[in-house]
Short mmCIF file of the C-alpha atoms (twelve columns), coordinates in Angstrom:
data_MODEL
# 
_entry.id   MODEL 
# 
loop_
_atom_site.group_PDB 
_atom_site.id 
_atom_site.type_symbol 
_atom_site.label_atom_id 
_atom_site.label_alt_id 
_atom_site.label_comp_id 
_atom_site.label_asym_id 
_atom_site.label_seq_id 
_atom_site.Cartn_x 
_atom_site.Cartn_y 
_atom_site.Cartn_z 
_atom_site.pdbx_PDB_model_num 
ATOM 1  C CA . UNK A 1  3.984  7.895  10.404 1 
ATOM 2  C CA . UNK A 2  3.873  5.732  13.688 1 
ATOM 3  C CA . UNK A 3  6.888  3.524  15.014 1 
ATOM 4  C CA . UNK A 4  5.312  -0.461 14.548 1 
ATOM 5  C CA . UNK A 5  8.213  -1.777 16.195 1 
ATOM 6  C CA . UNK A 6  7.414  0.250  19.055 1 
ATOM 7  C CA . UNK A 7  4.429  -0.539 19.256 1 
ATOM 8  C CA . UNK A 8  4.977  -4.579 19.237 1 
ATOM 9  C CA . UNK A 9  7.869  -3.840 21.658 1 
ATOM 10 C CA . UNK A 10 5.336  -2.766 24.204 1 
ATOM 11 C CA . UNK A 11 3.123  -5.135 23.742 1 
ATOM 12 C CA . UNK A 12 6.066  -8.014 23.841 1 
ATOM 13 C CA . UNK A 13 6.395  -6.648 27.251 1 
ATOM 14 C CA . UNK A 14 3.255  -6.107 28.929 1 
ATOM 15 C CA . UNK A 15 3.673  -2.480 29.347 1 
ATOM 16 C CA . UNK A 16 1.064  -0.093 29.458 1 
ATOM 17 C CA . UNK A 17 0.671  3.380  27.841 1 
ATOM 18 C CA . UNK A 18 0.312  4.362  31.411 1 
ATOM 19 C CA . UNK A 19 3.622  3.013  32.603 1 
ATOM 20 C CA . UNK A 20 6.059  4.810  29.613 1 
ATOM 21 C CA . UNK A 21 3.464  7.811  29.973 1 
ATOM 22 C CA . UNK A 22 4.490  8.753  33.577 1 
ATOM 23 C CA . UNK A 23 8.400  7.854  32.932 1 
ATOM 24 C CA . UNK A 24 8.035  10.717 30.587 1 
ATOM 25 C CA . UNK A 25 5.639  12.756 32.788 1 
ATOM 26 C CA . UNK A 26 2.716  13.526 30.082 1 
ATOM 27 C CA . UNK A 27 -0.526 12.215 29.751 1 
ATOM 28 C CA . UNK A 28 -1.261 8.726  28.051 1 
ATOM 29 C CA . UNK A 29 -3.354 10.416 25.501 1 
ATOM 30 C CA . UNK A 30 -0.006 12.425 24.292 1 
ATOM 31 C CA . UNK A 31 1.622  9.326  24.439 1 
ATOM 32 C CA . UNK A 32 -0.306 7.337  22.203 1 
ATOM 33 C CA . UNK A 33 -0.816 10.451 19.777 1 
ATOM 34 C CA . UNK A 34 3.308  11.066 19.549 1 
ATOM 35 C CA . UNK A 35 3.145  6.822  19.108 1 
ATOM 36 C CA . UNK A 36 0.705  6.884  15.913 1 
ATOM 37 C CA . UNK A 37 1.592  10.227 15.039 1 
ATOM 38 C CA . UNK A 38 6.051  9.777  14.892 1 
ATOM 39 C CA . UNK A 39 6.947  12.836 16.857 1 
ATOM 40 C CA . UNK A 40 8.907  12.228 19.831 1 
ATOM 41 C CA . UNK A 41 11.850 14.592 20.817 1 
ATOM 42 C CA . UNK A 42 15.082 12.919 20.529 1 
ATOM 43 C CA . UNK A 43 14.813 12.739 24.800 1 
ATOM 44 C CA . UNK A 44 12.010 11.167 24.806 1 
ATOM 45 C CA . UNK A 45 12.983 8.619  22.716 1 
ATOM 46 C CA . UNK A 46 15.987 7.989  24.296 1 
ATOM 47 C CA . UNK A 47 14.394 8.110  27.427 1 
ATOM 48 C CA . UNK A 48 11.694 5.356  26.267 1 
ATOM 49 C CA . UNK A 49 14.488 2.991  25.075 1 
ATOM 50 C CA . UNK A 50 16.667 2.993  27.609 1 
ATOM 51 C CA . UNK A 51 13.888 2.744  30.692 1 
ATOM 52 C CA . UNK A 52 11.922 0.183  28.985 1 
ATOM 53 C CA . UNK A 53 14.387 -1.647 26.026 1 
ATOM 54 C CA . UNK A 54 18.013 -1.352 26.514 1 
ATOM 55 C CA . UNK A 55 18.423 -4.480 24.402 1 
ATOM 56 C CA . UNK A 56 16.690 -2.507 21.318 1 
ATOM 57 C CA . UNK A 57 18.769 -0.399 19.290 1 
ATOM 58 C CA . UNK A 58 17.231 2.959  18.747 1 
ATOM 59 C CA . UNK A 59 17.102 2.612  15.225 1 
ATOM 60 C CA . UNK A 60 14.913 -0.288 14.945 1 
ATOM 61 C CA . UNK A 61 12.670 0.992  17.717 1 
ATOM 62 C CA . UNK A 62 11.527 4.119  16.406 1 
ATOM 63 C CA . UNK A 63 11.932 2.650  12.961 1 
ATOM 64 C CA . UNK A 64 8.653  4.176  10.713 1 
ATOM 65 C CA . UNK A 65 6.433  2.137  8.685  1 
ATOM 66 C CA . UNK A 66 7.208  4.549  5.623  1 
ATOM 67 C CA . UNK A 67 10.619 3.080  5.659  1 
# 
């Protein structure tokens, strides 16, 4: 399960892995693995969306592509 709307949404904004990796303080590799991999805490994913896309609603952010 990974999150494809995430995944567009950082690209649509230029943002590295780097740059939401040390807002959450963990390494990029954990980062991308929690991206393709779906499991982000509920803090971290509200962190994510409201440093990086307040104009996203939650929901279609960390939609999965099993949906």
């Amino acid at each position: 399960m990974s999150y494809p709307h995430l995944k567009a949404a950082i690209t649509g904004k230029n943002l590295s892995i780097k740059d939401i990796s040390e807002s959450l303080g963990i390494s990029q590799k954990n980062l991308a693995y929690k991206i393709d991999s779906g499991r982000f805490s509920i803090e971290e994913a509200e962190q994510i969306q409201k440093t990086f896309f307040q104009e996203m609603k939650m929901e279609c952010l960390f939609q999965s592509e099993h949906l």
